[in-house]
N, C-alpha and C positions, 0 to 999 in steps of 0.2 A: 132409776135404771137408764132412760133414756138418756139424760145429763154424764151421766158414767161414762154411756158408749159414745158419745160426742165427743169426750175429752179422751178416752181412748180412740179414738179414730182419729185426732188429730196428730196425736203425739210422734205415730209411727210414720207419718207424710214430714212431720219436721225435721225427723233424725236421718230421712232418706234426702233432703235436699241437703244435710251438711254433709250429710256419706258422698253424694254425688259431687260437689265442690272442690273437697278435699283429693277424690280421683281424678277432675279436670285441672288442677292448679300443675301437677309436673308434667302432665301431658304437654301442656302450654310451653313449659319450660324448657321442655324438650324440642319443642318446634323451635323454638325463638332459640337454642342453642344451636341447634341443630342448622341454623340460617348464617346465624355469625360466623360458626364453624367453617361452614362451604363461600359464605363469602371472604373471609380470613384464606382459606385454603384459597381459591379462587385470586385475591388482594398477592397472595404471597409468590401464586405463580406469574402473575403478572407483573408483581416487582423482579420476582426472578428474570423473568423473561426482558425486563426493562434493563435489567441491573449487565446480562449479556447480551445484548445489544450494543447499551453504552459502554461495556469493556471494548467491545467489538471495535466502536467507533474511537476509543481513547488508546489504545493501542496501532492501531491502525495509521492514523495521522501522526502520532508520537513516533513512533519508530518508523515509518518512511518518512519522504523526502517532506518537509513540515513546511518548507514555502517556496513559493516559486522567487526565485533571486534572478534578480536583473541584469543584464550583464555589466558591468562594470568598463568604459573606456578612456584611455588612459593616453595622455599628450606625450611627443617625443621628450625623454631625459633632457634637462640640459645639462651639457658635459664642460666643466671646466677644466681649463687648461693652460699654462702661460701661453701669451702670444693670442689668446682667443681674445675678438676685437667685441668689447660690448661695454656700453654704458654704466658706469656704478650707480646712478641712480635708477637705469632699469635696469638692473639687477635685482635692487634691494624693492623696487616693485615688483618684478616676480616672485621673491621670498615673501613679501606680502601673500600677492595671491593665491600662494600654495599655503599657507597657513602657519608662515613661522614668523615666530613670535618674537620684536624687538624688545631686549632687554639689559640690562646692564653689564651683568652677568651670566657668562652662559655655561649652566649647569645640567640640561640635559637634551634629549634629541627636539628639534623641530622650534629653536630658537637661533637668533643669530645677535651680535654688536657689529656697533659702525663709530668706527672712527674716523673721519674724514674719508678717504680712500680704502680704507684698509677694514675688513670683514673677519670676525669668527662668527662662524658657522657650526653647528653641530646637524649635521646630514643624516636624518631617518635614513634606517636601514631599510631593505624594502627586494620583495623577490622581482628581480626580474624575468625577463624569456628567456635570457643568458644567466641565469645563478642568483643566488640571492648574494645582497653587500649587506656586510652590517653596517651600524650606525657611525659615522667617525667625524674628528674635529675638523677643520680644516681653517688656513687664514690663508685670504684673499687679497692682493694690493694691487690696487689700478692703478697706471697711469696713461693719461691723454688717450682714456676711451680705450684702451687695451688691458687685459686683466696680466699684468708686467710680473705676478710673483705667486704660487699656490705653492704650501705648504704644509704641515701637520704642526702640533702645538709645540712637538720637541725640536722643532725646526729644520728638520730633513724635508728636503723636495718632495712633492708630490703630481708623480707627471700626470695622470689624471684621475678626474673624480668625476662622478654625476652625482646630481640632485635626486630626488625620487622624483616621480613621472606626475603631473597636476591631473585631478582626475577631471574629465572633462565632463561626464554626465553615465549617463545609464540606458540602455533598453528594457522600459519598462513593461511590467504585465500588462494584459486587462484592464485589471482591478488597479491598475497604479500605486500601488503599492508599492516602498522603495525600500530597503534596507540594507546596511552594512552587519554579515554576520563576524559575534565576538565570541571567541570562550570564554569560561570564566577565569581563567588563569590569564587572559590579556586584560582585565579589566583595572583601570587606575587605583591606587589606596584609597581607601573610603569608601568605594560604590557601594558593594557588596553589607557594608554594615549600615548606609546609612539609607539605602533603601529598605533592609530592615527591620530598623530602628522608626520609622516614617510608616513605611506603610504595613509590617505586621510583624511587631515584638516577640510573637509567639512562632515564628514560622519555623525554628527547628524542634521543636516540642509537639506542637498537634500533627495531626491526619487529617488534614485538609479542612477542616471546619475549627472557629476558635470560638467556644463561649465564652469562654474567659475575655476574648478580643470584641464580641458584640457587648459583653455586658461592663465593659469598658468604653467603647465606645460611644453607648446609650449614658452613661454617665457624664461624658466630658459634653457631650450634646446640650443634656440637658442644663449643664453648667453652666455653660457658654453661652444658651438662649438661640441657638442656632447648630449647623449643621457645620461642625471643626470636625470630624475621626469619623472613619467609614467601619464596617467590623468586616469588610470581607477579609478575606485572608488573601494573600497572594497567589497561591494553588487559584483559588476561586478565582480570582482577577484575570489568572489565567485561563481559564475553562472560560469564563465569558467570552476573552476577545476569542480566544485561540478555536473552541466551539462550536458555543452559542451565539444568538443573536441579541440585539438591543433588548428585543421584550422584555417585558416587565411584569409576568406571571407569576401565581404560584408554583404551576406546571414548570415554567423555566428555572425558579429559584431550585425545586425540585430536584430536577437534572442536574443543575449546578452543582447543587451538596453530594450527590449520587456521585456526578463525574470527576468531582473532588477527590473524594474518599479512593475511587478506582486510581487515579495519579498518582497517591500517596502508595498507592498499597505495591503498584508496580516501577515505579521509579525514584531512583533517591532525591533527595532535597539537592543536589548541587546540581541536579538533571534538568528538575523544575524551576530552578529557579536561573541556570544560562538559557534556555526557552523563554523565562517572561522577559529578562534583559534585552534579548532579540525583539520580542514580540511586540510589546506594549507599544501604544498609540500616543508619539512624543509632538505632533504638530500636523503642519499643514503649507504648501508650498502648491497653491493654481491646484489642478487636478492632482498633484502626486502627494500621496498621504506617507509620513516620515513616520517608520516603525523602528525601534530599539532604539537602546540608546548608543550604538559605535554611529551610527546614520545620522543622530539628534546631536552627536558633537559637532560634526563637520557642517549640521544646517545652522547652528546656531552659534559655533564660533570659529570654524574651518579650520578646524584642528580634530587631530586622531584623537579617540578617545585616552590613550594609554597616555595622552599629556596634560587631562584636566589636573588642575589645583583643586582643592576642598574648596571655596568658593564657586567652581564653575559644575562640580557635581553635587554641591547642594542645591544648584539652580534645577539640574535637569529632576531630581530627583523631587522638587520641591512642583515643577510641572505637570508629572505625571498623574496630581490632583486633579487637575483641569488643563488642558493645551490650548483650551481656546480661551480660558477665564484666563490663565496665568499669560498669556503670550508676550514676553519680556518684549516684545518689538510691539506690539499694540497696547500694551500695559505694563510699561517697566514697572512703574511703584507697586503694582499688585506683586509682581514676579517678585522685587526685589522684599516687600514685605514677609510672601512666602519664604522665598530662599534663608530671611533671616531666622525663621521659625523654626524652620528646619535645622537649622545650627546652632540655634538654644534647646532645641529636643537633643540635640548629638551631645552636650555638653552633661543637660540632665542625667543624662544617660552612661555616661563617661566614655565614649567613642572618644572625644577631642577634649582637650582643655579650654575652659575659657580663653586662653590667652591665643589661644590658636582660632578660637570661633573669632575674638574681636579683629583679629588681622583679615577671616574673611570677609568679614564682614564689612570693612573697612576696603573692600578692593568690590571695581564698577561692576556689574554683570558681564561684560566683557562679549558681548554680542554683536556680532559684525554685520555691517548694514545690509539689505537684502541684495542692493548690486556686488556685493562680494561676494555670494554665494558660487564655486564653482558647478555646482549641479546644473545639468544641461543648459551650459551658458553657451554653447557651441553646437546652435543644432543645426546650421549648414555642415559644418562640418560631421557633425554624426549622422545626415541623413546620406551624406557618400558614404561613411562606412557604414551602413546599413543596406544600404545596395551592394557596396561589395561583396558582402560577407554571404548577402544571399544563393550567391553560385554553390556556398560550401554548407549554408545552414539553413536550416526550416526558424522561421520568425520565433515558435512553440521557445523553440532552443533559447533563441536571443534571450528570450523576456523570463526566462524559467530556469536556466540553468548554473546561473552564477559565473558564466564566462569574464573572462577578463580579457579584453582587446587593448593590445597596445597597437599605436600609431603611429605616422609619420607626421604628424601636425605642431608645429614648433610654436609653442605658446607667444614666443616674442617675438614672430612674425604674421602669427593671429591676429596679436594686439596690434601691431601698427599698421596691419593692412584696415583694419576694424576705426581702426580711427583716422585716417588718410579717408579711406570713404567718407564716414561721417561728415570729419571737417570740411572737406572737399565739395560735397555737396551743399552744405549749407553756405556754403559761398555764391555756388552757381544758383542755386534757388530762383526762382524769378516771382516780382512781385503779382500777386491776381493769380498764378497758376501753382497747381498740386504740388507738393512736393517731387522732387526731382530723385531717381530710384537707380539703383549701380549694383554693382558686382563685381568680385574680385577672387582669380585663384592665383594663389603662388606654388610654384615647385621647386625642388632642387632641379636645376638645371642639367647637372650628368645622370642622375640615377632616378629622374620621374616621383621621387619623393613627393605627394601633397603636403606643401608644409602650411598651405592657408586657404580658408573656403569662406567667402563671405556674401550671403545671398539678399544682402539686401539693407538700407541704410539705417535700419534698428537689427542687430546682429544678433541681437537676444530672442528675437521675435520666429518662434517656427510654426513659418505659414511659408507663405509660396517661396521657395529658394531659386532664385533669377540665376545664380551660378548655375544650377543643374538643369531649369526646366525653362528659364527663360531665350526661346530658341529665335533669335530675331536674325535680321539679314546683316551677313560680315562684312559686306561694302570689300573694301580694300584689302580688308585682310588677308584676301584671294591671292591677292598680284605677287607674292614670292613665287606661289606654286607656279603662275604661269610662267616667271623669269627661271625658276629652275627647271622647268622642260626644255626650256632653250636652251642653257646652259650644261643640259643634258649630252647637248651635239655641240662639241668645242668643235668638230670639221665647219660648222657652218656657221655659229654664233658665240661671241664675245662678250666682254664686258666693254669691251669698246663698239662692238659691232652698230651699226647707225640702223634705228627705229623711226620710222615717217609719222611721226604726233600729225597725223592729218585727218580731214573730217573720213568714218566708216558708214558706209550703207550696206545692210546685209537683209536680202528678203528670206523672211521665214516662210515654215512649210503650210501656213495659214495664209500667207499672201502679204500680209503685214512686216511694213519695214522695220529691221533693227539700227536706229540714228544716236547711237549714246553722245558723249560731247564732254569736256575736261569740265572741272568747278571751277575754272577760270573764266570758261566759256571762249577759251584764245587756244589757237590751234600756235606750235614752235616749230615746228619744220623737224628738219632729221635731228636724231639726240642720242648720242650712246644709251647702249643697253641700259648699264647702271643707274645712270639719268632720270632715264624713264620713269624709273622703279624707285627711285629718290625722291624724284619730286611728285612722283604717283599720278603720271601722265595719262587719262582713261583711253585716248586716242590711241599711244602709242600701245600701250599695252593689248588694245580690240586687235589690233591691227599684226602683233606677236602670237596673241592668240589665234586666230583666224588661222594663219599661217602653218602653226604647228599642228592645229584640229583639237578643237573641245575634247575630241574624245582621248587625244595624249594629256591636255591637262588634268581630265580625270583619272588615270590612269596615276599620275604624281601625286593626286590628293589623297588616293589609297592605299600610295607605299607613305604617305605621311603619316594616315593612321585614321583618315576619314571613312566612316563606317556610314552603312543607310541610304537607300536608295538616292538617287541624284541624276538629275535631267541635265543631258549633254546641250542645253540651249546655247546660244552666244551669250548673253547676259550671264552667264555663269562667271566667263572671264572679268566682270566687274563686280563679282559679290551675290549674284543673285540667290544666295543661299541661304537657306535659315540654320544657325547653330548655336547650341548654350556655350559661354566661355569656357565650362569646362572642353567641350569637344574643339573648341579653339586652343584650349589649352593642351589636349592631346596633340594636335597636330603640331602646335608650336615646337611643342617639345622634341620631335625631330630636328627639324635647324639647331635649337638649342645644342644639341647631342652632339652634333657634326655630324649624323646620315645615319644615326641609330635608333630604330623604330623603341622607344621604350614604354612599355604601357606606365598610366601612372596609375600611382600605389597610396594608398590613403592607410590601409593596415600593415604592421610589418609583423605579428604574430597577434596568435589566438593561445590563451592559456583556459584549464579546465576551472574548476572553483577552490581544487585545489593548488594550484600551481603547475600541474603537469604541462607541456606543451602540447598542444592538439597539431595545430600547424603556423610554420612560417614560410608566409608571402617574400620569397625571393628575389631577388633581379632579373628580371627578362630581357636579353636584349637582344637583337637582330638588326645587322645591317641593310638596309636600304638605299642607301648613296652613296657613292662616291666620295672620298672625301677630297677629292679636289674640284669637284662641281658643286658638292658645298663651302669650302674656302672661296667660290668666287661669288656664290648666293649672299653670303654673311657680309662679308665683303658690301658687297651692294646695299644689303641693310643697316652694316655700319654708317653709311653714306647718307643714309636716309637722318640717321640720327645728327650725322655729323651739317650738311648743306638740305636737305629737303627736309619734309615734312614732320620730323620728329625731332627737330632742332632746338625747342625751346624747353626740351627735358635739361639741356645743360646750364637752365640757368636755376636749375636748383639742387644739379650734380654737375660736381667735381669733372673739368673738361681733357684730365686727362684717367680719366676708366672709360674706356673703349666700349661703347654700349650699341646693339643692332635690336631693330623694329621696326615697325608696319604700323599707321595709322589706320583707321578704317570708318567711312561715315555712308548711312544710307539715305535713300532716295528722302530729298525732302529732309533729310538731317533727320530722320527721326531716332537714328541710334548712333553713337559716339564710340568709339573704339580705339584702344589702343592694345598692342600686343608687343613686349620686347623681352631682350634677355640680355645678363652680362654672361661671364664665365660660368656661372654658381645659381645665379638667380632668373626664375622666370616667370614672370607675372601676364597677366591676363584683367585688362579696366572693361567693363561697359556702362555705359550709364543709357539712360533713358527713359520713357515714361509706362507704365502698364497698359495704358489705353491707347498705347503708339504714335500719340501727337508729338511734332516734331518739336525736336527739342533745342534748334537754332544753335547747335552744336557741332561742331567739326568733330575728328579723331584728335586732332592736335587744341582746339580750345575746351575740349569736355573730360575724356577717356585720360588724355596723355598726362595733364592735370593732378589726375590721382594716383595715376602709373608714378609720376616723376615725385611726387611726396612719398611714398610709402619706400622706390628704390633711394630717395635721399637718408635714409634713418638705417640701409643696411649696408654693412659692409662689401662693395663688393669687389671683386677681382675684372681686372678687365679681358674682353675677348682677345685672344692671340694673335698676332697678325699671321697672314696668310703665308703657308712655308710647307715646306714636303721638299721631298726629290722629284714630284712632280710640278712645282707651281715652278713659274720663273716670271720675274717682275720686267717689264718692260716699259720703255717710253714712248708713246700715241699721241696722234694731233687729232684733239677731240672733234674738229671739225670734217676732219675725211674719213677717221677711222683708224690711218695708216701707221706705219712708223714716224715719229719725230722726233723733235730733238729740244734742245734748251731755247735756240732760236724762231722755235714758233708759239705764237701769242696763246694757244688754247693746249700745251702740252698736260699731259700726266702720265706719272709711273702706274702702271696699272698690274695687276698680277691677271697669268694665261695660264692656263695647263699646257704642259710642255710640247712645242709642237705648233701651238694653235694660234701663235701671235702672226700679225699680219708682216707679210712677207714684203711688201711694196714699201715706199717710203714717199713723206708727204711732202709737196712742194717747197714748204717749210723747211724743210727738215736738211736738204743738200744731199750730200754723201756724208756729211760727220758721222762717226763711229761712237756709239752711246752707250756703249755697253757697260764698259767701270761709269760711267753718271750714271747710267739707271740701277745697277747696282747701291752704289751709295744715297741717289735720293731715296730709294726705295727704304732705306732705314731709318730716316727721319720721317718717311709721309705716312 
């Protein structure tokens, strides 16, 4: 019995611990569902929530303004024309620089032939501020340095043509980032299929993710032994730069696929794929990083993209592997190994025939060496139109809005002003001390055009620009203005009137005497006005000055166009001022003019990104002189060039172009100066040291130098001789001042404003009657 109830009492405790088990097992199941469930629910709204955000963020950048574009600035057209005076071989080195290509045959835009003298060109079309030109032939025939014959190919006249405008550089972002945007409808035959073909075979078939492309890729990998085929896709490639960042997460790869898939779903394939053309990361240039590829032709072979060959968009195409592995200027044989690969996949693929891959294949890289790059090779020059522009625009604009600035900067007086410096200075160099440092503006002479800014003697270099900022003392450069205050008052003073070159003592309001003294250290006795001023007499000039009162020669430097406070001292009337050549070159540019204040003009219009005009920079002018008190100032300056101090510019110009200037050197020769102009042309030399040690230099052995090499290479027109209804030429015996005649030993024809000539006659002179001689000398002298 007992045994009985023992194994009954057990039995009903076993059948309850399997009853109890069997109740806890879906219990469990249910938690542990019930967990996945809410973290799934939980997982799902958070991808939701992930999934509209990054809509948010891909729509967002997509459809607004997707980069900040740089603004684009653009050199003066050159205009050809018969009768236009310029060199054939710089010419066909401009056609260089702008990116056209010598060839034998010329078959389409932005190539040219040469046959001795005689050019076809085919001339990119291109929008200007005034209209867009299309593209056209043209043949060109030079002779002795004049372009003698422009035409078209069926042989009809062509009275003129321009080139398109050399891009000179950019105002870039921040970020420096630079790019030329393209559509896809401007992009050359080939791009489109062989970027593709290269970088993702599947790109019009998937939705932004390609398995088929990674598990192809992991294939040829592993074939290889190495890393040959990537699997992203090109959507992806874009979501990264476009973006994401470098990381290299799961998190990131995540987003990636996500912000893929949203690309695909909202924009077509020919949307994403002119975006990655733009976008993609083609090189590398100092701080400015080269995006897309219309930016990646012009850095690598300074040519538009709508002119690559299949050999030169296999290259870019073959770089955007790697830009720093492949960088055809640091590693041709890589580049060019790539680029070949890339043209036996095109072939595999039947893009191209063999026989077409072997001809590219067969042809250089075609990469232009880095000093040919036009991208901001002109940054004195863009750093005035950067100033300018600021009166009209916020920097934000410049660097962000895809402006296009055109200019007044004439490429082929860039270049020769750029290398007359150079050359010029490594001449004067001296052994044991620094390099020797200049500057250089040129204008057009009537209309303040800047047609050249040179700050310094590596012109590539933007760092300190000595045209704009280097503001040293003008020395001589002063003494027109003083001679034209005189000349102000033809009642009282001439161009014959007699000046006492003798010692001046002037006590200032500190007690301290003013005793200046000539660079000769020789005092000459009396000397006509013009004299003076010729031979840049410091004496007679104190001594003019004085007379009239600082505060009238101030009063002339501000209808010149001298801006910014200035001390009425005596020392003024010898230079004692500090100015950068361009502000000398302001002033100049009235004389230049004949008495017409003209501001100068660096930009001649601003366009939008699409071509519209924002605004153009017009001509400003106002008179300020006289023009028969300027015919007798130029005059004077003609004199200078011709008998005083600026006399040895003729022996590297032509001694019949009538040229007027001013030497100028300061205390101690620390700065060299020269300032002149013809009809047309007006330049502005300084040379000197940065650390202001003197540089044993005159105006005439330093400044003048460079001034007379650079106006040697331009055509110019010479200044007009002095004429009106008011000037009338007369004959003066330079020794009294008075009237004379043939028979006295110091005469000259001189021009008066009418009225103002001396009435007396000089002992010299008798009673003779001069007036048909001074007429007729007056035509020869």
């Amino acid at each position: 019995m007992a045994g009985t109830k023992r194994k009954s009492s057990r039995q009903p405790a076993k059948r309850a611990g399997k009853s109890g088990k069997r109740k806890n097992e879906p219990r469990g199941r249910r938690r542990w569902l019930s967990l996945v469930l809410k973290f799934g629910i939980a997982g799902l709204a958070v991808l939701m929530a992930l999934m509209v955000y990054l809509d948010a963020v891909v729509t967002r950048k997509f459809e607004g303004r997707k980069w900040a574009i740089p603004a684009k600035v653009y050199a003066q057209p050159l205009e050809l024309y018969a009768g236009l005076r310029l060199d054939p071989d710089l010419f066909q080195l401009q056609l260089r620089r702008q990116g056209y290509q010598p060839v034998k045959q010329v078959g389409r835009p932005g190539t040219f032939s040469r046959e001795n003298n005689r050019f076809h060109i085919y001339i990119r079309g291109f929008r200007f501020p005034d209209g867009r030109e299309s593209s056209r032939q043209v043949i060109a025939i030079f002779r002795n340095g004049t372009l003698a014959a422009l035409g078209d190919t069926a042989g009809r006249d062509v009275p003129v043509t321009r080139l398109d405008p050399q891009l000179m550089g950019s105002i870039s972002p921040a970020t420096h980032e630079d790019r030329i945007l393209v559509r896809l409808d401007q992009t050359p035959k080939y791009l489109v299929q062989t970027l593709v073909t290269v970088e993702d075979r599947d790109f019009y078939d998937h939705w932004g993710l390609s398995f088929k492309g990674i598990a192809r890729a992991m294939f040829a990998n592993v074939k290889a032994g190495g890393i040959v085929q990537g699997g992203s896709t090109l959507t992806q490639q874009l979501v990264k730069n476009f973006f994401l960042s470098n990381e290299r997460t799961l998190v990131r790869k995540a987003e990636e696929a996500l912000m893929s898939l949203l690309l695909e779903m909202h924009y077509s394939k020919d949307e994403i794929l002119e975006t990655y053309l733009n976008e993609v990361y083609l090189g590398q240039q100092g701080q400015r990083a080269i995006h897309g590829f219309a930016l990646a032709s012009q850095f690598y072979f300074a040519r538009p993209l709508q002119e690559l060959d299949l050999s030169r968009v296999a290259l870019l195409v073959a770089i955007v592997k790697g830009p720093s592995w492949y960088n055809p200027r640091r590693y041709p044989e890589r580049a060019l190994e790539r680029r070949n690969l890339v043209l036996d996949m095109l072939v595999e693929h039947g893009v191209v025939t063999a026989s077409e891959a072997n001809r590219a294949k067969g042809r250089p890289l075609g990469v232009v060496p880095v000093e040919r790059l036009q991208a901001n090779a002109f940054p004195a020059y863009i750093d005035l139109v950067k100033r300018q522009l600021r009166t009209d625009y916020q920097d934000k604009d410049l660097a962000s809005e895809g402006l296009r600035i055109f200019t007044n900067m004439n490429p082929v007086v860039q270049h020769q002003a750029q290398e007359s410096l150079t050359r010029k200075l490594k001449q004067l160099d001296r052994k044991g001390k620094p390099p020797l440092e200049g500057a250089i503006v040129v204008t057009d002479a009537r209309t303040g055009d800047v047609q050249a800014v040179v700050g310094g003697r590596d012109p590539g270099f933007a760092g300190f620009n000595r045209a704009l900022d280097a503001r040293r003392p003008i020395g001589s450069l002063i003494k027109p203005a003083v001679y034209l205050t005189a000349l102000m008052r033809p009642e009282q003073y001439t161009l014959a009137t007699l000046i006492n070159d003798a010692p001046v003592s002037v006590k200032l309001a500190n007690g301290q005497l003013w005793e200046p003294g000539n660079f000769d250290r020789k005092t000459h006795g009396q000397v006509p006005l013009y004299q003076a001023l010729a031979k840049s007499y410091n004496l007679a000039t104190a001594q003019l000055g004085m007379d009239l009162g600082v505060e009238q020669v101030v009063k002339t430097l501000r209808s010149m166009g001298l801006s910014g406070q200035v001390n009425a001292y005596p020392s003024l009337l010898l230079g004692s001022l500090d100015l950068s050549p361009l502000e000398i070159a302001a002033m100049y540019q009235t004389l230049a003019s004949g008495g017409y204040r003209v501001p100068l003009r660096a930009i001649n219009a601003v366009l939008d990104s699409q071509g519209n005009p924002l605004r153009h920079y017009s001509l400003a002018v106002e008179q300020v002189f006289p023009a028969s008190s300027m015919a007798l100032i130029r005059y004077a300056m003609q004199e200078t060039m011709r008998t005083g101090t600026g006399k040895s510019a003729y022996r590297a110009i032509p001694d019949s172009i009538s040229l007027a200037g001013k030497t100028g050197t300061s205390d101690e020769q620390r700065d060299s100066w020269f300032a002149g102009f013809s009809r047309d042309t007006l330049a502005v030399a300084w040379l000197g040291y940065d650390d202001n040690a003197p540089t044993h230099l005159t105006g005439g052995t330093g400044a003048l130098r460079v001034w007379s090499d650079l106006m040697r290479q331009r055509p110019l027109k010479s200044l007009p001789k002095a004429s009106g209804d008011s000037i009338q030429w007369v004959t003066v015996d330079e020794k009294t001042g008075l009237l004379g005649s043939q028979s006295c030993s110091q005469s000259r024809v001189l021009p008066f404003i009418e009225g103002s000539a001396p009435k007396g006659r000089a002992p010299c002179a008798g009673e003779e009657k001069d007036s048909v001689v001074d007429w007729f000398r007056a035509l020869f002298e």
